[in-house]
C-alpha positions in Angstrom: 64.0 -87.6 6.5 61.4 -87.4 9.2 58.1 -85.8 8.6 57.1 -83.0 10.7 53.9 -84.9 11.8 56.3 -88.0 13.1 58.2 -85.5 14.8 55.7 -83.9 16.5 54.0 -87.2 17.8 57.4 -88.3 18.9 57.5 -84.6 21.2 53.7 -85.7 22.6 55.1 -89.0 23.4 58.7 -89.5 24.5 60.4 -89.1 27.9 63.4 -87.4 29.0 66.7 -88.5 27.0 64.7 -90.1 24.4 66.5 -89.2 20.7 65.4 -89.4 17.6 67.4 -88.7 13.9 65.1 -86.2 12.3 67.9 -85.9 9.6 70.3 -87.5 8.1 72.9 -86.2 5.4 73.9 -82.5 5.1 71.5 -79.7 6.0 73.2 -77.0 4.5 73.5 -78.5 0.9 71.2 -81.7 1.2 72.1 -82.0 -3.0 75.7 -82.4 -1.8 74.7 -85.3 0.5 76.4 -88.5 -0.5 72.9 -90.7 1.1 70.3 -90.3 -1.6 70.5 -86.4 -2.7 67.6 -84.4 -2.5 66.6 -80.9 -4.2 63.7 -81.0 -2.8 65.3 -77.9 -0.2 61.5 -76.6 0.8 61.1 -79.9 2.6 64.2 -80.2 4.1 63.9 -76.5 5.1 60.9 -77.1 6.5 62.0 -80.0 8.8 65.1 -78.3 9.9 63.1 -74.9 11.0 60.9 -77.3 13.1 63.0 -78.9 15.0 65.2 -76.1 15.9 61.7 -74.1 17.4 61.6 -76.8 18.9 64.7 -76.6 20.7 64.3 -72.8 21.1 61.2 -73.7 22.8 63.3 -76.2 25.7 62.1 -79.4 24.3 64.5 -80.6 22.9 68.6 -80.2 22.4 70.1 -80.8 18.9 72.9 -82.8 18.7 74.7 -84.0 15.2 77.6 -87.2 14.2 79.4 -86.7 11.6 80.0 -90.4 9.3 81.5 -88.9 6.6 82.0 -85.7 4.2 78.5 -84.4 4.1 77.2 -87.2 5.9 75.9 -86.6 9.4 73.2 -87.7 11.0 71.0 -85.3 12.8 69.5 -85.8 16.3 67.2 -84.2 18.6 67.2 -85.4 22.5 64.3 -84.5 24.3 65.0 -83.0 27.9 62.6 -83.2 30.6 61.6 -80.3 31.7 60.6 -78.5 28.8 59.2 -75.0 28.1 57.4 -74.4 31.3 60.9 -75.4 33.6 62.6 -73.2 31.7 60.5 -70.3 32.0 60.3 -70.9 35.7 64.0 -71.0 35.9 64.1 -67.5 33.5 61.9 -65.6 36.1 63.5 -66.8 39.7 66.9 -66.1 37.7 66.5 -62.4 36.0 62.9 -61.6 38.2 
């Protein structure tokens, strides 16, 4: 599992289309996982509600592959433009 700090340095530092697994195993039930269990669920909480503000925020999209039963491997993709594009596009769209 990727710390929040690696994530964050990977946001400051890759380019469009870079990806990186933040995850890997089952987010919903990470004690279910098959790839080294976990009840640690604060943590993986934690990771999983940071990545997606991240995507709300336009800087990344989320993308998952499944390997097995509660196995997948979860990865974000950073997109270019980010939060200011978006914004732009949100005003010349709805004014």
């Amino acid at each position: 599992m990727l710390s929040i700090k690696k994530f964050d340095d990977w946001i400051n530092k890759s380019i469009k289309d870079n990806k990186i697994t933040y995850y890997r195993g089952y987010l919903c039930g990470p004690w279910l996982q098959k790839l080294s269990p976990t009840l640690d669920e604060r943590r993986v909480r934690k990771i999983k509600q940071h990545v997606y503000a991240a995507s709300e925020k336009g800087l990344v999209t989320l993308v998952q592959k499944k390997h097995a039963d509660f196995d997948y491997e979860y990865i974000a993709v950073r997109i270019w433009f980010g939060v200011y594009f978006g914004f732009l596009w949100y005003l010349l769209k709805y004014g």
